[in-house]
C-alpha positions as CSV (number, residue, x, y, z in Angstrom):
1,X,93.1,41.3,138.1
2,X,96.1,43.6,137.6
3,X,94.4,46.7,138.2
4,X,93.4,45.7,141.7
5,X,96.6,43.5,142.5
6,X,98.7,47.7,141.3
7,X,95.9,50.1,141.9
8,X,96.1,49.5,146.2
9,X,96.1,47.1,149.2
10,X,94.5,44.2,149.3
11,X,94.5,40.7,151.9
12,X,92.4,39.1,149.5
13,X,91.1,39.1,146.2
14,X,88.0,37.1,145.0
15,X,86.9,36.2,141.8
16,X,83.1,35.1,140.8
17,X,83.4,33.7,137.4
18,X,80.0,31.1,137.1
19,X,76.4,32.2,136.5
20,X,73.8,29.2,136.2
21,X,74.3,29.3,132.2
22,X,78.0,28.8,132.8
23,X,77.6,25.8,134.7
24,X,76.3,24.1,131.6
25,X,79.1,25.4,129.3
26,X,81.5,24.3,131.5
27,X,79.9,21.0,132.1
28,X,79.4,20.4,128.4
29,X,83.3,21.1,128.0
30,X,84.2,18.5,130.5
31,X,81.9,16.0,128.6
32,X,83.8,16.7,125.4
33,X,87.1,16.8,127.3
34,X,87.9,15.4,131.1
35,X,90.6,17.7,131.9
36,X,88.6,20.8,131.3
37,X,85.2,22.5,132.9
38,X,86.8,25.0,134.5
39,X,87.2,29.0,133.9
40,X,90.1,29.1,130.9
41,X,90.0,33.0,131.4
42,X,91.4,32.6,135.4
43,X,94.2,30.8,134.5
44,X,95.4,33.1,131.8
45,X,95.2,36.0,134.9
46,X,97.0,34.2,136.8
47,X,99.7,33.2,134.7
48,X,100.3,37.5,134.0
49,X,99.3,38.4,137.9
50,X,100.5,35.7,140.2
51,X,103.8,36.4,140.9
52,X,102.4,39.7,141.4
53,X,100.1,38.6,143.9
54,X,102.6,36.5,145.7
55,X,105.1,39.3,145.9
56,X,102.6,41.6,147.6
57,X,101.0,38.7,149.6
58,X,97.7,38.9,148.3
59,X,95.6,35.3,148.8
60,X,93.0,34.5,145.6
61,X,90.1,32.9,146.2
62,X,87.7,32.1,143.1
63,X,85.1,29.7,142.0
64,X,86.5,29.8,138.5
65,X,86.7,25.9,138.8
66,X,83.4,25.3,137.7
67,X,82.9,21.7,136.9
68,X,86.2,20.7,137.4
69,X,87.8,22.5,140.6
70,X,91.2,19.7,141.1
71,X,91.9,20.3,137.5
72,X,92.2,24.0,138.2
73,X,94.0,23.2,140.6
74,X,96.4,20.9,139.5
75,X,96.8,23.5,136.0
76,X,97.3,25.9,138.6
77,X,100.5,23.9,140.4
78,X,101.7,22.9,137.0
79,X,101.8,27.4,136.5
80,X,103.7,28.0,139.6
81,X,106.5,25.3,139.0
82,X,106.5,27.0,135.3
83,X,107.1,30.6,136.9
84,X,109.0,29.1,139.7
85,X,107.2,30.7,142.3
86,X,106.3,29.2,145.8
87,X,102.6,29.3,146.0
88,X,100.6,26.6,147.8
89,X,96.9,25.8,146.3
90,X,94.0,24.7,147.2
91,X,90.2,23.2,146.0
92,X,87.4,22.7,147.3
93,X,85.0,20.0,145.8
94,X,81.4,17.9,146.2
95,X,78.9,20.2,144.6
96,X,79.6,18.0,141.5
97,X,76.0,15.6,142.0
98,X,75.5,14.7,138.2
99,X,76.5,11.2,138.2
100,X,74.2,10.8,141.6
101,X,71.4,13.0,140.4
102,X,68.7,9.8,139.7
103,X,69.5,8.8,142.9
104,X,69.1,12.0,144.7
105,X,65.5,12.6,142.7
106,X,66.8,15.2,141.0
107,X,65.9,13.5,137.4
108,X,68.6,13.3,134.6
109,X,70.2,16.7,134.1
110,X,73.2,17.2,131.9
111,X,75.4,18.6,134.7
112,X,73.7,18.7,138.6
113,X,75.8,21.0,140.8
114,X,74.7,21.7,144.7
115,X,75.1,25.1,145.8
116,X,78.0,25.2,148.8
117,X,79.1,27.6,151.4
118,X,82.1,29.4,152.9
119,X,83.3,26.6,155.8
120,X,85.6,24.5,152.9
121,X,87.1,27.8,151.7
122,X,87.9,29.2,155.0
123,X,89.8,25.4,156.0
124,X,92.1,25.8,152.9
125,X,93.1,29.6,154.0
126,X,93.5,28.1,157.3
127,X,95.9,25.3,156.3
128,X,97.7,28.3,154.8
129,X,96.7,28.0,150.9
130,X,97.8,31.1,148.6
131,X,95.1,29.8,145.7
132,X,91.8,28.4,146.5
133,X,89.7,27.1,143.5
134,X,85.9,26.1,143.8
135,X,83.3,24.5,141.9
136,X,79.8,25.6,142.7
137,X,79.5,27.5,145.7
138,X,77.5,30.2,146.1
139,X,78.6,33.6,145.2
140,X,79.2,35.7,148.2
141,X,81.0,32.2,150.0
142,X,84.2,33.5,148.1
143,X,84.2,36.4,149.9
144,X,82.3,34.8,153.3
145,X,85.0,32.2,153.2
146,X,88.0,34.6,153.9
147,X,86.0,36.6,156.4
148,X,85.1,33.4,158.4
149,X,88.9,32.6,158.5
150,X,90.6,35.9,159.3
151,X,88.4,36.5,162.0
152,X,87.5,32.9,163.6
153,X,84.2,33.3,163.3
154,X,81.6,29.8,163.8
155,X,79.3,28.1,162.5
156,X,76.7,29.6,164.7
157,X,77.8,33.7,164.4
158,X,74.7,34.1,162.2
159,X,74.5,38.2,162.5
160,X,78.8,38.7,160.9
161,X,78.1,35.7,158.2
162,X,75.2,37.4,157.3
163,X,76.6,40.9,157.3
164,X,79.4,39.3,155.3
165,X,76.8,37.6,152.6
166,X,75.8,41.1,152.1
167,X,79.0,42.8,151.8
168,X,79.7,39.7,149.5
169,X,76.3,39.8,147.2
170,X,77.7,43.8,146.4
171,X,80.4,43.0,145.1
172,X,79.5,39.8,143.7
173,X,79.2,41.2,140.3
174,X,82.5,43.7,140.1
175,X,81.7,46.9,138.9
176,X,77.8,46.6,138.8
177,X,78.8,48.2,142.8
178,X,80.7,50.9,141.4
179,X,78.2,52.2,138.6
180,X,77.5,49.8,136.3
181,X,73.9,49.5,135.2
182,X,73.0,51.9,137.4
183,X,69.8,53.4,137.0
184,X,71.1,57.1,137.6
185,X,74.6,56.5,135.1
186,X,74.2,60.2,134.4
187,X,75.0,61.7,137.4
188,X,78.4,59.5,137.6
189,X,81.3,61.6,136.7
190,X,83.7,59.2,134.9
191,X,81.7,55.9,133.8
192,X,84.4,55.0,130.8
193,X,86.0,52.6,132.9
194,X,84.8,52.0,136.5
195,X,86.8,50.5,139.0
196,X,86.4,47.2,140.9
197,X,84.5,47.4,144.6
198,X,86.2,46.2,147.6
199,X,84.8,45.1,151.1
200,X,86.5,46.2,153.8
201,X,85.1,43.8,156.1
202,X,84.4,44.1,160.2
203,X,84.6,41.1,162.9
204,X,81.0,42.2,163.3
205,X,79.8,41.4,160.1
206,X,79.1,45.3,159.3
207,X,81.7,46.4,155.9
208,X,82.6,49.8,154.0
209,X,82.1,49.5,150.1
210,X,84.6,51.3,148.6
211,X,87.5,51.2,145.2
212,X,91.2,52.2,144.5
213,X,91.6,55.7,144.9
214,X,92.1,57.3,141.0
215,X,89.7,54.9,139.4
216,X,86.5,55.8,137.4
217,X,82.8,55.2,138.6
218,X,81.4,55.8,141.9
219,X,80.5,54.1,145.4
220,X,77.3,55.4,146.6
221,X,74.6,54.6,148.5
222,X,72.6,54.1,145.3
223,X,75.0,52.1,143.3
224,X,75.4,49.9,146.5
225,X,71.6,49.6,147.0
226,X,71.3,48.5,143.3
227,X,73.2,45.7,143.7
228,X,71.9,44.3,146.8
229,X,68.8,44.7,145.4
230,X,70.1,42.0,142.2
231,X,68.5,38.8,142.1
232,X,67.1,38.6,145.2
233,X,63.5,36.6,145.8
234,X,62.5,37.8,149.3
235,X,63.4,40.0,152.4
236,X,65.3,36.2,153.3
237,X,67.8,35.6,151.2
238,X,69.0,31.6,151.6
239,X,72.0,30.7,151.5
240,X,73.7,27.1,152.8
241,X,75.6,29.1,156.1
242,X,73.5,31.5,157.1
243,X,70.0,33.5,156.1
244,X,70.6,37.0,155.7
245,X,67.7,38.9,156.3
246,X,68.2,42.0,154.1
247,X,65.0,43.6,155.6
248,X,67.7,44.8,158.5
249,X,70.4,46.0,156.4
250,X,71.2,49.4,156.7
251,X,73.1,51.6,154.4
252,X,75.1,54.9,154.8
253,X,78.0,56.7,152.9
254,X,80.8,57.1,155.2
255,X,82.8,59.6,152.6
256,X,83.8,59.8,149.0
257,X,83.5,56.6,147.6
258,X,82.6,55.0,151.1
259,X,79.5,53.3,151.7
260,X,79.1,51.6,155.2
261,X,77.0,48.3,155.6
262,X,75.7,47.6,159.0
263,X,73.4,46.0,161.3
264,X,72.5,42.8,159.0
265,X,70.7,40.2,160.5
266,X,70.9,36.3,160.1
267,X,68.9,33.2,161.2
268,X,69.8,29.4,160.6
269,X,70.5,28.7,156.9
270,X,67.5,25.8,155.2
271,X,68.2,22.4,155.7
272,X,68.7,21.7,152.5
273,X,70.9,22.6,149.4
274,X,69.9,24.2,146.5
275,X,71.1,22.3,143.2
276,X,71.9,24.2,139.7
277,X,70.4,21.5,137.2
278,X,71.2,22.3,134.0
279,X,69.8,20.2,131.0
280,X,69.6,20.4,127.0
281,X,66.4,21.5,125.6
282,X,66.1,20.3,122.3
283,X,67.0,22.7,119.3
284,X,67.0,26.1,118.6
285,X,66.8,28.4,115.4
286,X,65.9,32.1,114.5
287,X,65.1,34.0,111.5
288,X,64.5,38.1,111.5
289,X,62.6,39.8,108.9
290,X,62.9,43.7,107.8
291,X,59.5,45.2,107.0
292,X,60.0,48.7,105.8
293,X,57.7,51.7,104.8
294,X,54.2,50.9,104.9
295,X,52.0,48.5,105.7
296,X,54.3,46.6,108.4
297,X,51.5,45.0,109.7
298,X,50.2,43.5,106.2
299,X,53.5,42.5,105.4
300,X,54.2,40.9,108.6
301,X,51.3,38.5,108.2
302,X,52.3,37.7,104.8
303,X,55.7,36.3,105.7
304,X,54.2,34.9,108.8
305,X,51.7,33.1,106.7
306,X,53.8,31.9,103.5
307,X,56.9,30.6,105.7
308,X,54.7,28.5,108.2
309,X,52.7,27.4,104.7
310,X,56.4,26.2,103.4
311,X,57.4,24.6,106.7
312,X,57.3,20.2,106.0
313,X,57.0,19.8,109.4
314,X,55.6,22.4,112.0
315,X,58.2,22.7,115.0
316,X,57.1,21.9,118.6
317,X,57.4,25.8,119.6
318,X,57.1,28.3,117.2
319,X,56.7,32.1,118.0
320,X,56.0,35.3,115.8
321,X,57.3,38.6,117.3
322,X,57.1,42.1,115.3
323,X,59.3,45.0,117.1
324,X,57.8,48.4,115.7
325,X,60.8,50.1,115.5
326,X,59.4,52.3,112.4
327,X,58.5,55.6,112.3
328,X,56.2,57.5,109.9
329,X,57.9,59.9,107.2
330,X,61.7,58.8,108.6
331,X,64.3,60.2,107.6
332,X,66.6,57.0,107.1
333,X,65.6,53.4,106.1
334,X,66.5,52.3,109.0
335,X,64.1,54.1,111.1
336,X,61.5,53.4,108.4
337,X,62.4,49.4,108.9
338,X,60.5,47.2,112.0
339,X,61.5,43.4,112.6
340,X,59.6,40.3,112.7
341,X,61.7,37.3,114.6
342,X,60.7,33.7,113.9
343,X,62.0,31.6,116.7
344,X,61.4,27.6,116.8
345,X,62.2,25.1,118.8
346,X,62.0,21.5,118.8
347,X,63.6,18.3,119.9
348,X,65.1,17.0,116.5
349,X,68.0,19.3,115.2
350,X,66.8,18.6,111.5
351,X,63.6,20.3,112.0
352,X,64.3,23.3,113.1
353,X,67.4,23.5,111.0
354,X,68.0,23.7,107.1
355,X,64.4,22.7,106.7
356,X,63.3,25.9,108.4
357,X,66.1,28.7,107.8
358,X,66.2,27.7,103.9
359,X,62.1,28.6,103.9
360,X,62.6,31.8,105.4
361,X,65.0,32.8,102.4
362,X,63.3,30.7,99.7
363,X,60.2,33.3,100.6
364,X,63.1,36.6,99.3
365,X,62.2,37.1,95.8
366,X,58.2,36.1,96.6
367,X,56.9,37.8,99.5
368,X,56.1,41.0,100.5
369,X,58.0,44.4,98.9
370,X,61.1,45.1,99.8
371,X,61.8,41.7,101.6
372,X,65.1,41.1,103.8
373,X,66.6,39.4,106.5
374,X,69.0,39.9,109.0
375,X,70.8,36.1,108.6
376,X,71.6,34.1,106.6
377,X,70.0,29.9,106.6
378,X,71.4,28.4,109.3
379,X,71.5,25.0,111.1
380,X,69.7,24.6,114.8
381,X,72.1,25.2,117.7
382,X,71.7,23.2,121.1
383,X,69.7,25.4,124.2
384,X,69.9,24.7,127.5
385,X,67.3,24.1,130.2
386,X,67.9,25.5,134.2
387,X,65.6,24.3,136.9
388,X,66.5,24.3,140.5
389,X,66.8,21.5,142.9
390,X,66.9,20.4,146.4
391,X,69.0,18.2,148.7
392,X,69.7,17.4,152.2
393,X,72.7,19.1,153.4
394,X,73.9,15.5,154.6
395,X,73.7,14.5,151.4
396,X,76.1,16.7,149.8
397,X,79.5,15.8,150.3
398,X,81.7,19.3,150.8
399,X,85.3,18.6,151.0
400,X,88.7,20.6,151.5
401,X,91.5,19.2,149.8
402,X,94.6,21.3,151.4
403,X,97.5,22.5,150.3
404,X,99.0,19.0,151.3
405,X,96.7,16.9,149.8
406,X,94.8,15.9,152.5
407,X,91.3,15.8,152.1
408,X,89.3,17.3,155.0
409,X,85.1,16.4,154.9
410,X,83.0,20.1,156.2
411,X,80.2,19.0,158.1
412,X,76.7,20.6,156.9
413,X,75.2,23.0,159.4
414,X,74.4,22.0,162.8
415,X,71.7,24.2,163.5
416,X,68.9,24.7,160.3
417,X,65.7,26.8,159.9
418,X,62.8,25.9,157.6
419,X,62.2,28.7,155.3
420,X,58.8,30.6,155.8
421,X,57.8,34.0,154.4
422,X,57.9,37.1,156.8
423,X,54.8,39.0,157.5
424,X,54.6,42.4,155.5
425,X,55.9,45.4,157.3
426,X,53.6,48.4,158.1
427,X,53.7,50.8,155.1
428,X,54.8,54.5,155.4
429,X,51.7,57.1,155.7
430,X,50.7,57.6,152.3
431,X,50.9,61.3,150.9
432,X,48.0,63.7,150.7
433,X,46.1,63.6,148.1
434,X,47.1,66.5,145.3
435,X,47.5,67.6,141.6
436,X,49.5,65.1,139.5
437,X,51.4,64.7,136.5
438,X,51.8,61.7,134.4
439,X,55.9,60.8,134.1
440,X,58.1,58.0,133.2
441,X,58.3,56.1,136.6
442,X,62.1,56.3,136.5
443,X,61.6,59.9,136.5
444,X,62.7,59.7,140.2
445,X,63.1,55.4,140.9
446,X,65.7,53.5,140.4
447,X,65.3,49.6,139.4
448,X,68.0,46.5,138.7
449,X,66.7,43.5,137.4
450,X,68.0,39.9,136.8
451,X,67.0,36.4,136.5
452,X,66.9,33.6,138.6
453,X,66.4,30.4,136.9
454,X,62.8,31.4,134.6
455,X,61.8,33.8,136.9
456,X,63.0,37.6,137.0
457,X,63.0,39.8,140.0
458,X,62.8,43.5,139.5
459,X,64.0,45.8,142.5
460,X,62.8,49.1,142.8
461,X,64.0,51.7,145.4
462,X,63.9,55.7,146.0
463,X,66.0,58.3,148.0
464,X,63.8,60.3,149.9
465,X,61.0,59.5,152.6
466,X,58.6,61.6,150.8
467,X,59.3,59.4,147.2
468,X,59.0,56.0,149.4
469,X,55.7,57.6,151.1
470,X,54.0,57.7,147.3
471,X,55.7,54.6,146.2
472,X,54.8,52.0,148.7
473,X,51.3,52.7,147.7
474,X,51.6,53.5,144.0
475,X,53.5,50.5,142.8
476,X,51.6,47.4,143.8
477,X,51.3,44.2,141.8
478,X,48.2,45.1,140.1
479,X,50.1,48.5,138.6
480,X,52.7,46.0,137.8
481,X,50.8,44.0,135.9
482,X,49.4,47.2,134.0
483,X,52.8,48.7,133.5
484,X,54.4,45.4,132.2
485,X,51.8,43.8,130.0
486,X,54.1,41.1,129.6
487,X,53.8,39.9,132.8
488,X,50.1,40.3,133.1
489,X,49.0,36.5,133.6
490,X,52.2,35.6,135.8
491,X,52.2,34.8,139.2
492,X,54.0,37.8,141.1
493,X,55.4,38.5,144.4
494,X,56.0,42.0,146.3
495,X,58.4,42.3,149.3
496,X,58.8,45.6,150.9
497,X,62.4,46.4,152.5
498,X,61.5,50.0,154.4
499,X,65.3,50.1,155.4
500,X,66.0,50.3,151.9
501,X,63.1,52.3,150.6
502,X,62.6,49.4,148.1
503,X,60.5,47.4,146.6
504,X,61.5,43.4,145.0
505,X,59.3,41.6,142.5
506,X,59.8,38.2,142.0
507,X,58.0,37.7,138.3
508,X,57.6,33.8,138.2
509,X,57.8,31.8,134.5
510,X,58.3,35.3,132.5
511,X,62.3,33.9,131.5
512,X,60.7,30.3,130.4
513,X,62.8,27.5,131.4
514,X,65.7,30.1,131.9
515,X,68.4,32.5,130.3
516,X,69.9,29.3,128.3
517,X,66.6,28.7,126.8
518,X,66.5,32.1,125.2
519,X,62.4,32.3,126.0
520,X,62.8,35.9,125.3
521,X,64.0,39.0,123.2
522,X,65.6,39.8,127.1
523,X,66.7,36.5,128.0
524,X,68.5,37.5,131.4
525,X,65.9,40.3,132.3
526,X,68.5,42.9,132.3
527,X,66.8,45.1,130.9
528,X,63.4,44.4,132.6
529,X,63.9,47.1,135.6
530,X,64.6,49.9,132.7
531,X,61.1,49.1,130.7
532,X,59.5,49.7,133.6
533,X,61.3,53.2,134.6
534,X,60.6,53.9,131.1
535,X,56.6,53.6,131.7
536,X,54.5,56.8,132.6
537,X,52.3,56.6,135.6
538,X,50.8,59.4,137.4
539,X,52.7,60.8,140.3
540,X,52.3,63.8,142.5
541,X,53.7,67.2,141.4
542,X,55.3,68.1,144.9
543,X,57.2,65.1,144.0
544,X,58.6,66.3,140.9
């Protein structure tokens, strides 16, 4: 927060601070204490930068309140009377739907927040707030918001709130725009530290990505693209203002560190709301085995079969997974060593606790040679469970509570549009046929992946015309299937963004019953995008 409130201007800085697995930390924290559920980490920025802020007239706006936005705020007042500086804040609140979730159908989740827009951000700015605080909203509103106020824009401008979704969804994720998991990190100069994006945003919706002058990583059309690519489902992207169709977007650097957004589409946001339902799972425990030297796979079935043999009573889930990370003839033990991972799950604590962590290293002195784990016994820990939900927009109640106190309600949208899947786009010419050469697939593409809820999406794009002529044929779903085994038997979906060059997969069930769960050695799917560069396939020579 210092580094961008020192490092050059500003009107306003956003913060993004919830993901769906925060929601249900932060909603188990109120549970165990009223006053809290919100983002302790924001308030401890502000109380170094917000006299900083103030002093250079810089407006925050954040969703750091998580579960409890007006306790934010009101820890927020209690910091300016402390500092004595004259700051007014603001909340917005209503996503909170737990304690109506049975009525709403939307079953018995531990915490039940509805995803809101921009309109109750931009009234706070508008009734002149320095500090606006949200619960659940979605993540580009905190930037949408202050667009939608500086530049008047209605309920209705569909083309600028969608441009300003996308400029939003960039820089979303701070320096994930500037060079951060980027596919090509090699060809960035100075990646020790990169600096924070900013949108410089347009009363047309069109932006420029760029940073502070000085600091380290890059803006480029590629780092841009990956991010815009991140956790998408389809070519519309849904949000409660406005559908941004990121088949239009077009992308162009406009200088060092300048990358210009323009000519985003939008249509009539869904009538309903999507809801973050988070819920407890039952129990969760792990145990790792080292197999070393030879026979791995011997060994392997021997603690496999002597630990489940000890087990009193056989968990609800439990899954066997061996990583051959061993080599033959290696030079150190631990590239001699592989792992085996026990993880088990159930609904009573006790049985997926002592009585299965104190097997694992009962079994040291009498299992296989050279036996060894990672942990030591443990008890189960809680995991959390993420599905999605919907609701009618009238249903939600969104409300601006000012500077003042006053409590203003912000209608839902006035003009909706049912969701329905565009038809594919015509696919480029494909290349002549010719010699080929088999190549990891990142040889040349570049990939981001993320989750959403227990499904991953993996986004795929290249530079050239040529690249995009081969890969638009190359990688279909089938050659996904066959380059992720993994996802073999899951339902998959392929949207093609020509604009972009890219391609999005939307991998359906592959995360379990999400990142909370912990389904998976990659629970989030960050690292999905880079298995799948790391795969050979066979691709033209004049390519390479």
């Amino acid at each position: 927060m210092r580094e961008m409130l020192t490092g050059g201007e500003l009107d306003v800085l956003t913060g993004d601070y919830l993901a769906e697995l925060t929601m249900l930390i932060l909603g188990r924290d109120r549970l165990k204490d009223p006053d809290l559920g919100y983002a302790k980490t924001f308030l401890r920025q502000l109380e170094e930068c917000l006299g900083l802020a103030s002093e250079r007239g810089v407006r925050i706006v954040a969703n750091a309140g998580g579960a409890n936005p007006a306790g934010l705020a009101a820890r927020i007042r209690e910091l300016t009377d402390r500092l004595g500086l004259d700051v007014s804040v603001a909340h917005v609140e209503g996503d909170d739907l737990t304690a109506r979730a049975a009525e709403l159908d939307l079953g018995s989740p531990l915490v039940a927040n509805a995803y809101l827009g921009c309109w109750g951000i931009a009234e706070c700015l508008n009734a002149g707030a320095d500090v606006v605080v949200t619960g659940r909203v979605t993540d580009a509103s905190v930037i949408v918001g202050p667009a939608a106020a500086h530049f008047g824009w209605d309920r209705t401008d569909h083309d600028a709130l969608a441009g300003a979704v996308a400029a939003g969804h960039v820089i979303e994720c701070g320096t994930q725009a500037t060079g951060g998991n980027y596919a090509f990190f090699t060809e960035i100069a100075d990646l020790t530290r990169p600096g924070f994006p900013i949108a410089e945003l347009r009363r047309d919706g069109s932006s420029v990505i760029t940073k502070h002058p000085g600091t380290g990583g890059a803006v480029t059309v590629d780092t841009v693209t990956a991010q815009l690519m991140y956790e998408v489902q389809d070519a519309r992207y849904a949000g409660p203002d406005v559908t941004t169709r990121l088949d239009t977007v077009e992308i162009g650097q406009d200088g060092t560190d300048r990358v210009r957004i323009s000519s985003t589409r939008g249509e009539a946001p869904p009538p309903e709301l999507k809801v973050s339902l988070n819920g407890l799972g039952g129990f969760r425990n792990e145990m790792a085995f080292v197999l070393t030297g030879l026979d791995v796979e011997a060994k392997a079935e021997l603690a496999q079969r002597q630990l489940e043999a000890g087990l009193v009573r056989r968990p609800a889930e439990l899954t066997w997974t061996l990583s051959r990370l061993d080599r033959p003839d290696a030079d150190t033990e631990e590239r001699a060593s592989a792992i085996l991972r026990c993880v088990v799950r159930d609904p009573d604590q006790d049985v997926v606790g002592r009585a299965f962590s104190g097997v694992a290293v009962e079994m040291a002195l009498a299992s296989y040679p050279g036996c060894s784990l990672t942990s030591v016994p443990g008890k189960a820990s809680p995991y959390g469970v993420f599905t999605a939900g919907y609701v009618d927009q009238a249903q939600v109640p969104h409300v601006a509570v000012l500077p003042g106190g006053e409590r203003v309600d912000v209608p839902p949208a006035s003009e909706t549009r049912r969701l329905e899947a565009l038809p594919e786009p015509a696919l480029p010419q494909p290349l002549p046929d010719g010699p080929s050469r088999r190549v990891p697939l990142g040889t040349f593409v570049a990939a981001r992946s993320g989750d959403k809820g227990g499904n991953a999406n993996v986004g795929v794009w290249v530079r050239t015309e040529q690249q995009w002529r081969w890969l638009a044929h190359a990688l279909t779903v089938d050659r996904l299937r066959t380059l992720l085994p993994e996802a073999a038997e899951l339902p998959i979906t392929r949207t093609v963004l020509p604009n972009l060059r890219a391609l999005n997969f939307v991998v359906e069930g592959i995360l379990g019953e999400g990142a909370a769960s912990q389904a998976r050695f990659d629970p989030q799917a960050k690292g999905l995008g880079e298995w799948l560069r790391s795969r050979h396939i066979d691709v033209p020579e004049a390519l390479l």
